[in-house]
N, C-alpha and C positions, 0 to 999 in steps of 0.2 A: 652073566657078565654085566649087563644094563644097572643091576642094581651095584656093583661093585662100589665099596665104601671108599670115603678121603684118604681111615688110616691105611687100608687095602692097595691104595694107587700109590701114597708115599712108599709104604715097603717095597714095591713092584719097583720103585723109580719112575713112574706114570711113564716114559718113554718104550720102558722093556714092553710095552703091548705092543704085539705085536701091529702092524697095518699092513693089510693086504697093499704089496708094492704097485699091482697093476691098477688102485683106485688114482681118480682123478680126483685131488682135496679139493682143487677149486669148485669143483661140481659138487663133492660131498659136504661143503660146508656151505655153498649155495642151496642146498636143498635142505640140510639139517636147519638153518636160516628160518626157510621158510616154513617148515615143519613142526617147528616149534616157537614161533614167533619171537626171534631173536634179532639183535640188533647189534654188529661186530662195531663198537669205537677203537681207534687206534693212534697213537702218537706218531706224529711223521720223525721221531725218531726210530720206530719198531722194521724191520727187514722190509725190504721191497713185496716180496708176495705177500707179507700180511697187509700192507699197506694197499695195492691190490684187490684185495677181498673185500675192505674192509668198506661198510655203508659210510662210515664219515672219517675223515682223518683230520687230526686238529693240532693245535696248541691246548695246554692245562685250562684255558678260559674258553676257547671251542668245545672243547671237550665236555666240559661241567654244562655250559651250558645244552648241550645236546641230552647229556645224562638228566636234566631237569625237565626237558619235555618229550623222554621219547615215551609211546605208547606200546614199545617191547612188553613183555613177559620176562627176558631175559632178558641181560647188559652181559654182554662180555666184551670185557676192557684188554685190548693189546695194548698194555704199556706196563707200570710198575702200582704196587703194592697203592700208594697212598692216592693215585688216580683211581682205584676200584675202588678204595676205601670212598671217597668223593660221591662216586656214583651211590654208594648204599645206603650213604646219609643223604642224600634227595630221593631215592628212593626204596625205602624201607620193605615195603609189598612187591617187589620186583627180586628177582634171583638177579643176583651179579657173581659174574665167574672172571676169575684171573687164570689165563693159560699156566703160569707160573709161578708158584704162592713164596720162590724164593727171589721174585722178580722186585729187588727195595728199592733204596734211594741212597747215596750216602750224602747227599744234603742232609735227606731226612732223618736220616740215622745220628746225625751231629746234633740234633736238639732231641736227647731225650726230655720228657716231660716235668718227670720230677727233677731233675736242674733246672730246668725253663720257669717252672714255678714258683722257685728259689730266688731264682735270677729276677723276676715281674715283683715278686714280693718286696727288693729291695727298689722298687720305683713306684708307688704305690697311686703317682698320679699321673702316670701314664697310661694314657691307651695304645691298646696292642694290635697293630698290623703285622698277620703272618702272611710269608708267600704259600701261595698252594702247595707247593712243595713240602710238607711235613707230616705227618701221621697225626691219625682224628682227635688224639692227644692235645697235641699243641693248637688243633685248632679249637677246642674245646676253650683251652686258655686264655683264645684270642678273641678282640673284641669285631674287627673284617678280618677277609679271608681276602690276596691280592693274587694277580698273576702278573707276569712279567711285562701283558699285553697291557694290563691296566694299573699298575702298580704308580705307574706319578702320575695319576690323574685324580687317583682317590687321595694321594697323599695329598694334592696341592689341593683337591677338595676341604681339607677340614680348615679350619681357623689356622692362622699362623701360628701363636701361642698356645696352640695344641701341645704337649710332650707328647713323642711318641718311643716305643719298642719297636724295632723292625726285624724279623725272624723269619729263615733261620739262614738267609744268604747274607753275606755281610758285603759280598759284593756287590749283589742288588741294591742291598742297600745305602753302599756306599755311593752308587752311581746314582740312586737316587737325590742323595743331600748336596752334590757336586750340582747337579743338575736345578731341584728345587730349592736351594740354599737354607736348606732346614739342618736341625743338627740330632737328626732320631738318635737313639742308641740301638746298640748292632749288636745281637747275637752273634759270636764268632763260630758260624756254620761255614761251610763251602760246598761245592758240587765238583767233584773229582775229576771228570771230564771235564769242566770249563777253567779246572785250574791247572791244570798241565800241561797248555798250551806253550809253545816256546817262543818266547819274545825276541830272540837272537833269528833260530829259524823264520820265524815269517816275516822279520826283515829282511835275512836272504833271498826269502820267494818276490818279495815285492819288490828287489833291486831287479831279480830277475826277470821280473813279469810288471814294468814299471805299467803298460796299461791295464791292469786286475785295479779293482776294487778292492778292499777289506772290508768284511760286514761281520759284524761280531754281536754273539748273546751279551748282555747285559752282568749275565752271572760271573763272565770272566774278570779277571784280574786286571785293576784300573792299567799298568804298563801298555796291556794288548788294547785295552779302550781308548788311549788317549792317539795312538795311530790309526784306526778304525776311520772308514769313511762312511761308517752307517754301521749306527747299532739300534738292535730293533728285538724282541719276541721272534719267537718261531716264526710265527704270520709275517710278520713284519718285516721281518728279512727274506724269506720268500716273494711275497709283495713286492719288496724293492726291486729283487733280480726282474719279478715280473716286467717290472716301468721303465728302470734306470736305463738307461743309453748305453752304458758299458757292458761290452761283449764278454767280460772276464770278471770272476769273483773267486778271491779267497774266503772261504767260510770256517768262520772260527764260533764252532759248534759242532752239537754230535752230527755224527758222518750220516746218519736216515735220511737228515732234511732233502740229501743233493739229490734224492729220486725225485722226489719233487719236483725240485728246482729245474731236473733237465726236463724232465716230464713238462713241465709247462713253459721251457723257452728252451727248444731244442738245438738255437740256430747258439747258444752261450755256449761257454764252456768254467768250469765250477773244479774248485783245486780246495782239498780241506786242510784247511788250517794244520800245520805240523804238531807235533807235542812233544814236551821234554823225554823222550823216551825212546827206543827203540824199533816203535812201530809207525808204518806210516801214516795211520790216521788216526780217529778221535772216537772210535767206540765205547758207549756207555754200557759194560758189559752185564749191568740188570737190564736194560731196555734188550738186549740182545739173548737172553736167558727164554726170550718165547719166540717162536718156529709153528711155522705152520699148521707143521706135524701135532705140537699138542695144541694149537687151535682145535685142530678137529677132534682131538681126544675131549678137550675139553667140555666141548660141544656136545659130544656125543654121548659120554657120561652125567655130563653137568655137575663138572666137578674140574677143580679146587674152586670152594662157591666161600666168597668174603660176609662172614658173620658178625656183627657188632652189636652190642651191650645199648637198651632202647636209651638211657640215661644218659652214655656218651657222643650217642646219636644225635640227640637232641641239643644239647651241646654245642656239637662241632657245627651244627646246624645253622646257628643263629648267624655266624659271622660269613657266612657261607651265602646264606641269601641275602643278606647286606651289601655284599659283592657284586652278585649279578642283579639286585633294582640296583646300585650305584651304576654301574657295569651298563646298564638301559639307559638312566639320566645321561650317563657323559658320552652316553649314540655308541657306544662299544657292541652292540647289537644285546642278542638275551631276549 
């Protein structure tokens, strides 16, 4: 069974293995941990217990950076496809494993490459800032790699008379040129979960709840930004609950951050953002595609393991590390 193949687990469904019910994960992935020198990253959007387990939990730019120094053997990534991807282009001699190799983006998915190609060909004296958010593709194309934590600070970084592409949130980036009075052109990308927030509903909540704050991702839709009392990154808006004064926060992002958020100010209380839809909250349902359960499978097999082509590694690479030295100069840590 130890040797059991990738295509062997897909056909099985990787979940049909069985797990003896009476194991304690947290102890068995604590010990597989150490037993094989691995190192669990995880997005503070991924489920409470994996979040839990996990050595570090970040934002896209926590993240990357952590994958660029750690001393593991193994990387395994709790979040989605193009975060593991990330880790395997810093580092190439390390196994990186994704719990869930159907775990995508659908930012990511809205730039394929050969469009994107298409699209930068028709601006040919532009440089290209993508958000981390896209497959080793498009960062291959691009000339930095940004996150949401440090995205206007590289852009106000370059010369004004810069042209820029900005890829592949049009919303980030739109919030970007609002803000830095630049005028990039925008991939018309989005992120599913940040745009199906309801701007009718969470002015109902904030009538209802007149002392809550509003703190919103950056990705959403300018409508929910322009009422927003702080919009920030992942970090960033966690940070904030941390400091701000007010006892109440509407969180207009994926519903993971709020373990967090209570976890580290226990005495607040944290209400998530409504969505145009039927459900109560704001589940990104690829962040939600990995569970504990195949953590440890993961783990244990060392399998679904993220493989990349040395050419496009190299590649995605260059705008990658541009990011985090820019990322160091502007104290963003790295």
């Amino acid at each position: 069974m130890q040797e059991l193949k990738l295509a062997e687990l897909e056909q099985k469904g990787f979940l049909d293995i069985d797990i003896d019910p009476t194991l304690d994960l947290f102890e068995e992935i604590d010990r597989l941990k150490k037993a094989k020198n691995a190192v669990i990253l995880a997005h503070y959007y991924q489920e409470p217990d994996i979040q839990d387990v996990a050595d570090f939990i970040g934002d896209s730019l926590g993240l990357a950076q952590q994958a660029a120094r750690t001393e593991a053997d193994i990387i395994v990534f709790a979040g989605v496809h193009f975060m593991a991807e990330t880790a395997k282009i810093l580092n190439p001699n390390k196994k990186v494993l994704l719990p869930d190799l159907k775990a995508g983006c659908s930012l990511s998915d809205s730039c394929p490459p050969e469009l994107f190609s298409a699209f930068k060909e028709k601006h040919p004296d532009h440089l290209v800032i993508s958000y981390i958010n896209c497959s080793a593709g498009i960062k291959a194309l691009s000339d930095i790699i940004c996150t949401s934590s440090n995205a206007q600070l590289i852009v106000e970084s370059l010369p004004k008379d810069q042209q820029i592409i900005f890829a592949p949130d049009k919303n980030l980036g739109g919030y970007i040129n609002r803000k830095s009075g630049r005028n990039m052109v925008l991939w018309n990308g989005a992120c599913m979960v940040h745009e199906i927030f309801s701007l009718e509903k969470i002015t109902k909540l904030k009538q209802r709840h007149p002392e809550a704050k509003l703190i919103a991702h950056p990705e959403c839709e300018e409508a929910v930004l322009r009422i927003a009392d702080f919009i920030g990154s992942t970090t960033q808006l966690l940070k904030f609950t941390e400091t701000d004064d007010a006892t109440m926060f509407i969180v207009a992002t994926e519903t993971g951050i709020l373990h967090s958020m209570q976890q580290n100010s226990r005495n607040k209380t944290f209400i998530a953002a409504p969505p145009d839809n039927a459900c109560a909250c704001n589940n990104c349902p690829h962040m939600k595609l990995n569970t504990l359960e195949k953590l440890y499978l993961c783990m244990k097999y060392e399998q679904p393991e993220i493989l990349m082509e040395e050419e496009l590694r190299l590649a995605a690479k260059k705008p990658i590390e541009r990011m985090l030295a820019l990322s160091k100069q502007l104290g963003l840590g790295g």
